[in-house]
ZAMARGU-4260 file (C-alpha; in steps of 0.2 Angstrom, whole numbers, plus 5000, padded with zeros to 4 digits):
<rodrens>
0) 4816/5131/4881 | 4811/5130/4900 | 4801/5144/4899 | 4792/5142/4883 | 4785/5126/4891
5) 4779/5134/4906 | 4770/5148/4894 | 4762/5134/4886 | 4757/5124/4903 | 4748/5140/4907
10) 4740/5144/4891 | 4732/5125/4893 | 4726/5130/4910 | 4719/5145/4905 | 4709/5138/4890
15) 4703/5122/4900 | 4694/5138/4913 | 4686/5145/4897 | 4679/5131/4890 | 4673/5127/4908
20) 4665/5144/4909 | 4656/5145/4892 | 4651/5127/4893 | 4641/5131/4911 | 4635/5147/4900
25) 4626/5137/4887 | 4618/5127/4899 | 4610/5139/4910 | 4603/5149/4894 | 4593/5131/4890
30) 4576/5133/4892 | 4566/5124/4905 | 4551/5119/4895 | 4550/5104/4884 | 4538/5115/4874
35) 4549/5127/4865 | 4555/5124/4848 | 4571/5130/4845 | 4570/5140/4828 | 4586/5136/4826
40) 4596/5122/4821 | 4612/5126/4832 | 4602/5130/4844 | 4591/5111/4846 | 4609/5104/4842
45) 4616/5112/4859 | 4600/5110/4867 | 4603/5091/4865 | 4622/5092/4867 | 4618/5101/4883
50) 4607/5088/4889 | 4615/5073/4884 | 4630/5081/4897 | 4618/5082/4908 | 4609/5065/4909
55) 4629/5056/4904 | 4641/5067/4911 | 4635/5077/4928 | 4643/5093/4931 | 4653/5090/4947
60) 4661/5073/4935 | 4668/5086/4923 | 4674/5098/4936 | 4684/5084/4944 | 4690/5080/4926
65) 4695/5096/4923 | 4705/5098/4940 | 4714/5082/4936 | 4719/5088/4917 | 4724/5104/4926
70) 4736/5094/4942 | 4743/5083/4928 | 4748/5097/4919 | 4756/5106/4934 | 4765/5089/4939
75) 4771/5087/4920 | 4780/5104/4922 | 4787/5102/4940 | 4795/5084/4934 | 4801/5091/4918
80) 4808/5106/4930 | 4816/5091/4941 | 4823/5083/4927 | 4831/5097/4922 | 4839/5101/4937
85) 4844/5083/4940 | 4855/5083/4922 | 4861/5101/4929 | 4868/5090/4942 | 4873/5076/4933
90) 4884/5086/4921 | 4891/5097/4937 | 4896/5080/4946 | 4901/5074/4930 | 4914/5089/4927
95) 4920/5087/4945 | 4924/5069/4943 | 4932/5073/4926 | 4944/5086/4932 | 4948/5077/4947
100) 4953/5061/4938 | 4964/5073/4926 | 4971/5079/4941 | 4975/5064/4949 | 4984/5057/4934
105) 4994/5072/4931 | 5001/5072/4948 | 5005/5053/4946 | 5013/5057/4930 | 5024/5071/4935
110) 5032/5064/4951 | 5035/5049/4940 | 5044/5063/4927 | 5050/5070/4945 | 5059/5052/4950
115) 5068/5049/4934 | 5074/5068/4934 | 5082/5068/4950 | 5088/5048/4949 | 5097/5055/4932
120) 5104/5068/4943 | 5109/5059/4956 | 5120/5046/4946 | 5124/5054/4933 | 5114/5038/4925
125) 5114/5041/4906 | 5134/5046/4905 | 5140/5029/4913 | 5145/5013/4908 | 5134/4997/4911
130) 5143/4992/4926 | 5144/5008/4935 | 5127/5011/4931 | 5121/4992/4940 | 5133/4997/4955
135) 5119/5010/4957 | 5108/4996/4963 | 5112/4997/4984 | 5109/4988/5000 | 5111/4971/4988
140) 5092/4976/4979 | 5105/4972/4961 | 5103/4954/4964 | 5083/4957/4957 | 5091/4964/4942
145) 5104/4953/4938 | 5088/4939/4935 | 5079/4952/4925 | 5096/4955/4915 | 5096/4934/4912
150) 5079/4932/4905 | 5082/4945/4892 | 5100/4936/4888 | 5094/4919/4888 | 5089/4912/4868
155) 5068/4907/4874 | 5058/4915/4887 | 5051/4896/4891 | 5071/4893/4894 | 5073/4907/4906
160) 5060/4900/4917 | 5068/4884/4917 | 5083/4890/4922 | 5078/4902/4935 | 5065/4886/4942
165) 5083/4874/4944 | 5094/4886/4947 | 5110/4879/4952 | 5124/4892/4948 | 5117/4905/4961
170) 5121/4900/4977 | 5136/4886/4980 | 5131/4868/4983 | 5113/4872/4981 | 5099/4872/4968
175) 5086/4885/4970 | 5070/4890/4963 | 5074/4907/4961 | 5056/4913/4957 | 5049/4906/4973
180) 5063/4911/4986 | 5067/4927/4979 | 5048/4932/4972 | 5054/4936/4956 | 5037/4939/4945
185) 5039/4957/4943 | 5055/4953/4932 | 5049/4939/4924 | 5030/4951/4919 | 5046/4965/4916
190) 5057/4954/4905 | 5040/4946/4895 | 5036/4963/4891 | 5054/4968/4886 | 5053/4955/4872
195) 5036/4955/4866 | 5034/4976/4864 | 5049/4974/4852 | 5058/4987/4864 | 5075/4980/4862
200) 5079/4995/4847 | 5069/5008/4859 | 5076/5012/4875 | 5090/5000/4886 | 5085/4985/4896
205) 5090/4995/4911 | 5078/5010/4907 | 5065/4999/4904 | 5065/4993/4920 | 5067/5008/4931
210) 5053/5014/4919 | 5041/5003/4924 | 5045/5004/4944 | 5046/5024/4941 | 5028/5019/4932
215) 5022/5011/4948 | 5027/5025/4959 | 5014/5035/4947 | 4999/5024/4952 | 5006/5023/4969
220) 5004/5042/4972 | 4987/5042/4957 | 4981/5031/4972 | 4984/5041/4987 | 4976/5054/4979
225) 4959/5046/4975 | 4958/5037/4992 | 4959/5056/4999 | 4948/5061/4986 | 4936/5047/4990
230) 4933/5051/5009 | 4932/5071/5007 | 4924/5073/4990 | 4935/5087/4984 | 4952/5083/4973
235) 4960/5098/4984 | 4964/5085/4997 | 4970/5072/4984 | 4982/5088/4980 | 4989/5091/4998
240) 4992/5074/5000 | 5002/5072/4984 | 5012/5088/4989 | 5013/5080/5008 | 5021/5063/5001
245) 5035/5073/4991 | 5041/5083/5002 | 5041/5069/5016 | 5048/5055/5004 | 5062/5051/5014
250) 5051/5041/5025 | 5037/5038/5011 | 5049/5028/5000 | 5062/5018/4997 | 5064/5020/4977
255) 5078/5035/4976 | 5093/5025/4983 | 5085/5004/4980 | 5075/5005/4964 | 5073/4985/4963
260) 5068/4982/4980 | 5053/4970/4982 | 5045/4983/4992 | 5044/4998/4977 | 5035/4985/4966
265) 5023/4977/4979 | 5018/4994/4987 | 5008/5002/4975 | 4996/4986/4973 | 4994/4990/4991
270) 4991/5006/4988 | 4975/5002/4974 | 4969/4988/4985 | 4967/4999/5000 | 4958/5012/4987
275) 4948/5000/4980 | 4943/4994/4999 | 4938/5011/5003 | 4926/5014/4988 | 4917/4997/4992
280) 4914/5000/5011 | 4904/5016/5003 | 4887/5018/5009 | 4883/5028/4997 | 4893/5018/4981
285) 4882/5011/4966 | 4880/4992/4963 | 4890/4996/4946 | 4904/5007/4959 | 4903/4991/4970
290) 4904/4979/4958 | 4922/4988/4951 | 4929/4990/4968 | 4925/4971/4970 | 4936/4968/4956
295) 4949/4979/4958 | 4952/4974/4976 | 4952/4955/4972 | 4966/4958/4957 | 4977/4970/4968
300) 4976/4959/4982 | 4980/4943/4974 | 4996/4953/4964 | 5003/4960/4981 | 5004/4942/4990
305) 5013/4935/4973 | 5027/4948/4973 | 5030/4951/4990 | 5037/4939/5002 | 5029/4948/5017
310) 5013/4954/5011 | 5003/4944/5021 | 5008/4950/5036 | 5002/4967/5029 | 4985/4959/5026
315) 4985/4953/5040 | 4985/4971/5050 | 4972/4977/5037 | 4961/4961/5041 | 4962/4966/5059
320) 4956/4983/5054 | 4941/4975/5045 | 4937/4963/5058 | 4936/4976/5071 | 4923/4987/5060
325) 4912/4970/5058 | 4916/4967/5078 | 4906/4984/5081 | 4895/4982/5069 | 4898/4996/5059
330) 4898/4990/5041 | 4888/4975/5033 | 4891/4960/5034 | 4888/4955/5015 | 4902/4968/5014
335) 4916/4958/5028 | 4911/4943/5021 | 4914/4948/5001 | 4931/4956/5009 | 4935/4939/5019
340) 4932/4930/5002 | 4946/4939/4993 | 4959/4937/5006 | 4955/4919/5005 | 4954/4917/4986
345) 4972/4930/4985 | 4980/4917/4996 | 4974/4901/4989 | 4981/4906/4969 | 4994/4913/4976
350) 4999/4898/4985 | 4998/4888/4966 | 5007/4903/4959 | 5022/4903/4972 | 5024/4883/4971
355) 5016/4877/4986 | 5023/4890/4998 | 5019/4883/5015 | 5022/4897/5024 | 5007/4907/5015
360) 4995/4892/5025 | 5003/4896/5040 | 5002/4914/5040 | 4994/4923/5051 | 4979/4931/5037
365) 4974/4915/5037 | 4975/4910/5053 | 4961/4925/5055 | 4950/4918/5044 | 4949/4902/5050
370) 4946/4908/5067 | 4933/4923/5062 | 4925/4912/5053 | 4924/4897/5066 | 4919/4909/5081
375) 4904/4916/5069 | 4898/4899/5068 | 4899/4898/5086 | 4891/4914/5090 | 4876/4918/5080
380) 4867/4931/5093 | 4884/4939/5094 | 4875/4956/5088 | 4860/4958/5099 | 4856/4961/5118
385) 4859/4977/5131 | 4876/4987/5130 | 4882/4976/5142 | 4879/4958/5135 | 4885/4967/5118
390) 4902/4969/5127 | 4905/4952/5135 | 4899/4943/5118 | 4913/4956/5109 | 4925/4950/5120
395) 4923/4933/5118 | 4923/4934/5100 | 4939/4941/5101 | 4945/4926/5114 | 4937/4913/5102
400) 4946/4921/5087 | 4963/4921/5090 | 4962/4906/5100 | 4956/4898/5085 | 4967/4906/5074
405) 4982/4901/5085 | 4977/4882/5085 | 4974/4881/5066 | 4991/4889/5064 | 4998/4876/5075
410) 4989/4862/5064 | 4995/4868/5048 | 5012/4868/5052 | 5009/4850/5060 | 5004/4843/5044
415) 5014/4852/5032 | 5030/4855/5032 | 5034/4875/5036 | 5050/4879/5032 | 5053/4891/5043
420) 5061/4890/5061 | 5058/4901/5078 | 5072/4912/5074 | 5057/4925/5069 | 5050/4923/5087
425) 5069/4923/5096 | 5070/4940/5086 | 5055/4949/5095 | 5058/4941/5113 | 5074/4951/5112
430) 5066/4967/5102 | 5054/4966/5116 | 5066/4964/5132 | 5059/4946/5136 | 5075/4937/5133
435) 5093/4940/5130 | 5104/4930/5117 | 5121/4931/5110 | 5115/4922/5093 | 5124/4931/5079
440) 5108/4929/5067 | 5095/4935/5080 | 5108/4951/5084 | 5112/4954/5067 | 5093/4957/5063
445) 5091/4969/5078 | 5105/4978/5070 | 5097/4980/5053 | 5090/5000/5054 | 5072/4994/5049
450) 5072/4986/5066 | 5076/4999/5077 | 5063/5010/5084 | 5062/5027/5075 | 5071/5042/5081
455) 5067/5058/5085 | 5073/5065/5067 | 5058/5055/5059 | 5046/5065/5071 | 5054/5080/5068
460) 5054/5081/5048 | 5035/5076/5049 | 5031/5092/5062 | 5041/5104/5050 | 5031/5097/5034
465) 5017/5102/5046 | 5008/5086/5042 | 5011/5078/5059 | 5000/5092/5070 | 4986/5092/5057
470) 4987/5072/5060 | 4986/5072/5077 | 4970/5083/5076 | 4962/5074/5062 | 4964/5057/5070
475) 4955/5064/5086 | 4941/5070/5077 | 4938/5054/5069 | 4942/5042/5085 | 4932/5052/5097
480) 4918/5051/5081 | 4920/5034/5080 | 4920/5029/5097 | 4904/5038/5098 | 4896/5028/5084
485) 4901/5013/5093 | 4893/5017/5108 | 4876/5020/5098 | 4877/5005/5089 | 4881/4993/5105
490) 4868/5004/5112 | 4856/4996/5099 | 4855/5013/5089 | 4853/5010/5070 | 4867/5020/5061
495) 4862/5031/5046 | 4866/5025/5028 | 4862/5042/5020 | 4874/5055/5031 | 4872/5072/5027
500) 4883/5087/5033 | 4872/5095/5046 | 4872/5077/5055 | 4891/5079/5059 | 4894/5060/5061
505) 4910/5057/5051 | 4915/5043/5061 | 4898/5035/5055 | 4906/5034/5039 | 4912/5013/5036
510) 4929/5020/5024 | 4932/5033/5038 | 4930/5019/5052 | 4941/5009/5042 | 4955/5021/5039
515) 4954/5025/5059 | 4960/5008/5063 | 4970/5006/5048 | 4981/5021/5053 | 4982/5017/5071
520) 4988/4999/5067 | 5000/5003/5058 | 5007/5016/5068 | 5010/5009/5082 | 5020/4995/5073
525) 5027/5010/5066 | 5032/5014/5081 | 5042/5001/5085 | 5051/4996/5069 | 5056/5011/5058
530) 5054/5000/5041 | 5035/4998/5044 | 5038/5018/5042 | 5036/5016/5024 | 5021/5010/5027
535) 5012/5020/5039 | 5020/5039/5033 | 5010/5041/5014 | 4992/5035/5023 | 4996/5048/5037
540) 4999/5063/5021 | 4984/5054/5013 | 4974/5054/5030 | 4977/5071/5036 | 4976/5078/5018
545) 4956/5070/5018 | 4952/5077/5037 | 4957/5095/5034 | 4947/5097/5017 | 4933/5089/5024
550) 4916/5100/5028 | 4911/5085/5038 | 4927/5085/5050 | 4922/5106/5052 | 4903/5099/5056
555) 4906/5085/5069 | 4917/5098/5078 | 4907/5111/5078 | 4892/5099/5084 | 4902/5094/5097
560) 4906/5115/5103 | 4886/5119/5100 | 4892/5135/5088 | 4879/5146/5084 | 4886/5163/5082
565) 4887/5160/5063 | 4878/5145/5054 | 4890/5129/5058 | 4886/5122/5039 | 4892/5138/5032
570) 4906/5139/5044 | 4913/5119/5039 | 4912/5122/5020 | 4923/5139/5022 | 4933/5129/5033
575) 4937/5115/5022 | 4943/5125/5008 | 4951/5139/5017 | 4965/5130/5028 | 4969/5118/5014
580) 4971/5131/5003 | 4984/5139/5017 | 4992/5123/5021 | 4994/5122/5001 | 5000/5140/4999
585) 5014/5139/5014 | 5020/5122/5009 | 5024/5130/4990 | 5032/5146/4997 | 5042/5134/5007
590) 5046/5117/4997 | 5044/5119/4979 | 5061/5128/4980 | 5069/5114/4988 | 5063/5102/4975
595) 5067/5112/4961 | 5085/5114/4969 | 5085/5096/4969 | 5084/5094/4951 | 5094/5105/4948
600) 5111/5102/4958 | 5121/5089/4948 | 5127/5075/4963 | 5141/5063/4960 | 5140/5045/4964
605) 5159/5038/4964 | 5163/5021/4967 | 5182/5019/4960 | 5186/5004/4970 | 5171/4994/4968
610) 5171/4997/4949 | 5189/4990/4948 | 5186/4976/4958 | 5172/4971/4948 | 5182/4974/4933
615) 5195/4963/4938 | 5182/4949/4945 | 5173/4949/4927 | 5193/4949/4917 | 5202/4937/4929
620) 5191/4923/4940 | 5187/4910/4930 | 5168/4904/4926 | 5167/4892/4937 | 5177/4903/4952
625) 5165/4904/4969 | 5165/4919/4978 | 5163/4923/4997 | 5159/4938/5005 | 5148/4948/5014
630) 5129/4948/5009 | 5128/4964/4999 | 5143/4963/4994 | 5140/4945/4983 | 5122/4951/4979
635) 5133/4967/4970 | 5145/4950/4962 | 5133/4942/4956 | 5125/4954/4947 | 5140/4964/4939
640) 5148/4948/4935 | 5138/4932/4936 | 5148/4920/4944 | 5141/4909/4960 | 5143/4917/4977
645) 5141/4907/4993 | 5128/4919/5002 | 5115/4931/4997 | 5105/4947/5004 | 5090/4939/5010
650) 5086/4940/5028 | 5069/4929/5030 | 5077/4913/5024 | 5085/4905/5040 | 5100/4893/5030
655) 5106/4907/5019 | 5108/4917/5036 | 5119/4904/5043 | 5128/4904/5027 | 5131/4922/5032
660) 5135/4918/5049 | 5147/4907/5041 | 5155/4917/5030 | 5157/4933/5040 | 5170/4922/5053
665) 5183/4930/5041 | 5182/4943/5052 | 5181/4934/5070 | 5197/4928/5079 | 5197/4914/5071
670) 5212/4902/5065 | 5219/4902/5048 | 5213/4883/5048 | 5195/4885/5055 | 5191/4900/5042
675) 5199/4888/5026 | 5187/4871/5031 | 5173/4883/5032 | 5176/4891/5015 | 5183/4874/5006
680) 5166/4866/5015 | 5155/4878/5002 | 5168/4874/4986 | 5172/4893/4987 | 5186/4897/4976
685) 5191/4917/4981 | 5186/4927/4997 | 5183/4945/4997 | 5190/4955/5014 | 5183/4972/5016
690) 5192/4984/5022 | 5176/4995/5029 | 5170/4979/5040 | 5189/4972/5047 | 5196/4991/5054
695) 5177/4999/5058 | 5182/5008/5073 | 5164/5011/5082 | 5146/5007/5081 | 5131/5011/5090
700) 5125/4998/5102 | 5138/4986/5101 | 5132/4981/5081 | 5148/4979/5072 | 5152/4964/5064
705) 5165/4960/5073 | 5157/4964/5091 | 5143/4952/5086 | 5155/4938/5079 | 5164/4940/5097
710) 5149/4938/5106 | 5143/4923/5096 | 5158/4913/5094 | 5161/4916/5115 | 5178/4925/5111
715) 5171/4938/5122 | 5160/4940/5137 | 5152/4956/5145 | 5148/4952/5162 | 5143/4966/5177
720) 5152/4983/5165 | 5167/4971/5162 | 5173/4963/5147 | 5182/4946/5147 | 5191/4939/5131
725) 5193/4921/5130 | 5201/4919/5110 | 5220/4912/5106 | 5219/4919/5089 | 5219/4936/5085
730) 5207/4943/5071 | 5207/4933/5055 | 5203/4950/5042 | 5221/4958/5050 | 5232/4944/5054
735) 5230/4937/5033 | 5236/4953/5028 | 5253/4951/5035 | 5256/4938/5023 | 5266/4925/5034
740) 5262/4906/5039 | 5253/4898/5042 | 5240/4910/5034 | 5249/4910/5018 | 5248/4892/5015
745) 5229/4895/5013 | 5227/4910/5004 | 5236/4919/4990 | 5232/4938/4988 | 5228/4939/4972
750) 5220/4957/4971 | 5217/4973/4983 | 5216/4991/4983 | 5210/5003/4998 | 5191/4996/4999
755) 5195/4976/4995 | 5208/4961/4998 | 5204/4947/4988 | 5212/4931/4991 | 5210/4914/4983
760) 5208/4898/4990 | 5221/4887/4988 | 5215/4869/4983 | 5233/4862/4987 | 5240/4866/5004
765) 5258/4871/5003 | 5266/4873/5021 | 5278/4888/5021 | 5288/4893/5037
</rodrens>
């Protein structure tokens, strides 16, 4: 078709020059004298046509006529060439971005079908019973279940919520709003759909709900890929980040040994959000793309604050990243101020939504707005001037910000009640070496293996995945560019919208900028707490993966080197795909073995002495029995059984820590006397000894529960190498089971095996000597 309209351009070209040619013909055979008759009619009638063009029409007007007839026509087939070429385009890209988005679902799909396989194989989950299977739920995470598991039992969804909103058979002596203190939406959202899908002769509760957090692992890693995807422009790196994140996921996730943890359902939001963030700092993103983005940032954000008690503090890191980029000027500012606005609207519902939680208008997110948007009021010329002046206005911007911040924060909790205490800031004085304390609470958090700085291992199954060296030279590529596009832009330079490859600026790229600063942030909390690991380690796969398929990367390093022996341009796209491509091909030959190996060997999860003491808890306590315990160990009671527990496993509310404290004296040197007024003091009707806690032998820095308690309680003292104890009694956990006064006229043993020794309280005292 292209062709038989270029034919036909020509054959209008060609008659256009004939009728030219014969038309100046006839008018130079015209005679000259008015005299002659024609002695034909033809001939008078072209005579008069002749000269009617000539006294109308002059012959250098119908030249020019015929020259625009002739540059339309030649326009007309160079835009219908263009057009064509333009579709041939827009089908390619529409191809590319088809395929990709298969691939990007597939992979979520199939480590979603990955995680089931291998949890199945881990727990042997399908041939247990019910109780064996929620005993599966570690590290206390089966209290989250245990609410899921009541809103499906109760008759009325609207009843559930009551229930969970006035919650007084949770905790001993106290009534809680469950939803609020322990964040519970993802099983109310969880349960709602349980009922209303009519899935109840489908599948089991519990596979529905490991179903849907397997689900949100799907979009997690569907996420990772794109964001790589998005920055590089080639799915191969969406790819390598995928197969990066698998092979590291014991430091990418949590969800193989703590399915319900609040973390494995808040996550992937984060995950979308920071996607969605990347597309709309885009130069080159459509109005349409922009618009989406918008959307999708506002309703991930606003969903990661409501189910996750510390989200906010993650917002807060990527507000600093955001604030920096607008502090350089290196994105627009309709573009910090649209993301600003949905931080500020996320917190605002989810402060309805989460029952006036004060501690969402103290946080520190919002203390950031406040101060950005106070010191930008302040400072309007903050953006103009030499290099020099640029600096010092920077650097007071920063000063007016957190000062600002810091003050507001101080008025909120001024005139609202925060319920929260200093224990938080006591906790990072000592995690920093600023203060010492022999507090149990604020040594029992540095204790906790999130908290500890991570150890060399971490480092060393990062290097042998290969992704750590490939990071480390990525992120200096990208600093060193950014740096650079700093410098222009203080230096008054204007940065490029439109970057093409030969201009080797990648760190003129706003989503790169932003994920420079995102990543280091986060690593360096990383760095100092091992938990924030899970936070860092899949943006580091998802960074590196984006850096070493990227022709732009190749570019700005070869710009830098001045390489002229083969054509640079050439050089970076050969580049981009051929070390992925190895990368891809060594980490096959080397872990797809182990993951298949993984599914494959059958593991066995035994728990005998658990499962009989749960057992005998759900046959012999009585409805109305309180238990006391150790954290984990209630959060596993209640939700095998039920019943009220005095203490749960939650370490960001201050009173239920003291409860802790209280509880855990059971294994101080403590009296028979003093351990029965503290557990009488919380109505508790058994108490569970375990046998693990009372007769651990060792523990690394001094962080056995007993060690601490001794510390605490002022029963021992460590002064200049030596230790000094100060305690009459001897330790309560041993002493009770010799069975002798006065400790029997407490207690009666009324069930152990090799893991537990459960006592009841006596209500009547009955001396025995």
């Amino acid at each position: 078709m292209r062709y038989l309209k270029e034919e036909t351009c020509a054959k209008s070209e060609t008659n256009i020059q004939k009728e030219k040619e014969q038309d100046d013909q006839d008018c130079s055979a015209h005679p000259q004298a008015s005299h002659h008759e024609s002695t034909t009619g033809e001939s008078s009638t072209k005579e008069q046509a002749c000269a009617g063009e000539e006294d109308s029409d002059p012959p250098a007007d119908r030249e020019t006529v015929k020259e625009k007839e002739l540059e339309d026509c030649t326009k007309n087939s160079a835009f219908k060439k263009t057009h064509k070429s333009d579709k041939s385009v827009l089908l390619q890209r529409l191809a590319k971005l088809c395929f990709g988005c298969i691939a990007a679902v597939t992979c979520g799909m199939m480590y979603a079908v990955y995680l089931s396989a291998y949890h199945e194989r881990k727990f042997w989950f399908s041939s247990r019973q019910e109780l064996e299977r929620e005993i599966t739920f570690l590290g206390g995470s089966g209290l989250y279940y245990y609410y899921y598991k009541h809103m499906l039992s109760v008759p009325s969804f609207e009843r559930g919520m009551h229930e969970l909103m006035h919650d007084n058979r949770t905790v001993s002596t106290q009534t809680i709003n469950a939803v609020e203190q322990l964040f519970l939406y993802p099983e109310i959202v969880t349960s709602f759909l349980y009922r209303v899908t009519g899935s109840q002769d489908v599948i089991e509760p519990v596979y529905f709900y490991i179903g849907v957090v397997f689900g949100l692992q799907a979009v997690y890693v569907t996420a990772l890929f794109v964001s790589s995807w998005l920055m590089s422009g080639t799915w191969v790196a969406g790819m390598l980040a995928v197969a990066w994140y698998i092979i590291n996921r014991p430091d990418t996730t949590k969800v193989d040994y703590a399915i319900p943890l609040r973390d494995n359902w808040a996550l992937p939001y984060f995950s979308c959000q920071v996607v969605a963030l990347t597309g709309f700092l885009r130069n080159s993103s459509s109005s349409a793309t922009e618009m989406f983005c918008y959307v999708l940032m506002g309703a991930s954000t606003f969903t990661f604050i409501l189910i996750w008690e510390h989200s906010h503090y993650v917002l807060f890191v990527q507000g600093l990243a955001v604030f920096l980029i607008d502090c350089f000027d290196l994105v627009q500012p309709r573009k910090v101020a649209d993301i600003y606005k949905v931080y500020l609207c996320s917190v605002v519902l989810a402060y309805v939504l989460q029952f006036q939680n004060s501690s969402l208008l103290s946080s520190p997110l919002l203390s950031l707005l406040a101060g950005s948007a106070i010191a930008r009021y302040l400072q309007h010329n903050m953006k103009i001037g030499s290099l020099g002046a640029r600096l010092m206005k920077i650097l007071l911007h920063f000063y007016l910000v957190f000062t600002l911040g810091i003050t507001f924060s101080y008025i909120v909790k001024k005139l609202i009640p925060v319920d929260e205490s200093d224990h938080m800031l006591k906790f990072l004085e000592v995690k920093f070496g600023l203060n010492t304390t022999t507090d149990f609470v604020t040594n029992l958090l540095l204790c906790q293996e999130g908290f500890h700085s991570p150890s060399q291992d971490f480092f060393l199954r990062l290097t042998q995945a290969s992704v750590l060296p490939f990071y480390v030279l990525v992120l200096l590529v990208c600093l060193l560019s950014t740096l650079q596009a700093i410098y222009r832009r203080l230096s008054g330079e204007p940065l490029k919208s439109n970057i093409r490859l030969e201009d080797g600026r990648i760190g003129e790229k706003p989503e790169v900028i932003y994920h420079v600063f995102h990543t280091l942030l986060f690593g360096m909390l990383a760095m100092v707490f091992e938990g924030l690991k899970y936070l860092w380690t899949p943006y580091v796969c998802m960074f590196t993966a984006f850096g070493v398929c990227s022709p732009e990367l190749w570019m700005t390093v070869f710009k830098w080197l001045k390489f002229k022996s083969v054509h640079p341009v050439v050089l970076a796209l050969i580049l981009s795909t051929a070390v992925p491509t190895i990368i891809g091909f060594s980490l096959w030959r080397e872990y797809f073995p182990r993951v298949i190996a993984e599914l494959s060997e059958l593991q066995e999860f035994h728990d005998p002495d658990t499962v009989e003491l749960m057992n005998w808890i759900k046959r012999q306590a009585q409805g109305t029995a309180v238990f006391a315990g150790s954290p984990q160990l209630m959060g596993a009671v209640k939700l095998c059984s039920g019943w009220t527990v005095t203490s749960l496993p939650i370490y960001t509310d201050i009173n239920l820590l003291r409860r802790s404290e209280n509880i855990y004296q059971v294994y101080a040197m403590r009296s028979a006397e003093d351990i029965y007024k503290i557990l009488t003091s919380y109505k508790a009707s058994y108490v569970i000894i375990e046998e693990m806690v009372c007769s651990e032998m060792s523990a690394i820095n001094g962080c056995r529960i007993k060690d601490l308690l001794d510390v605490s309680n002022g029963h021992v003292v460590y002064e200049k190498g030596e230790m000094y104890a100060f305690s009459k009694y001897r330790r309560f956990c041993h002493e009770i089971k010799m069975n002798y006064s006065p400790y029997i006229n407490y207690f009666t043993r009324v069930f152990w095996n090799r893991s537990y020794h459960v006592y009841k309280v006596n209500s009547v005292i009955s001396f025995q000597y």
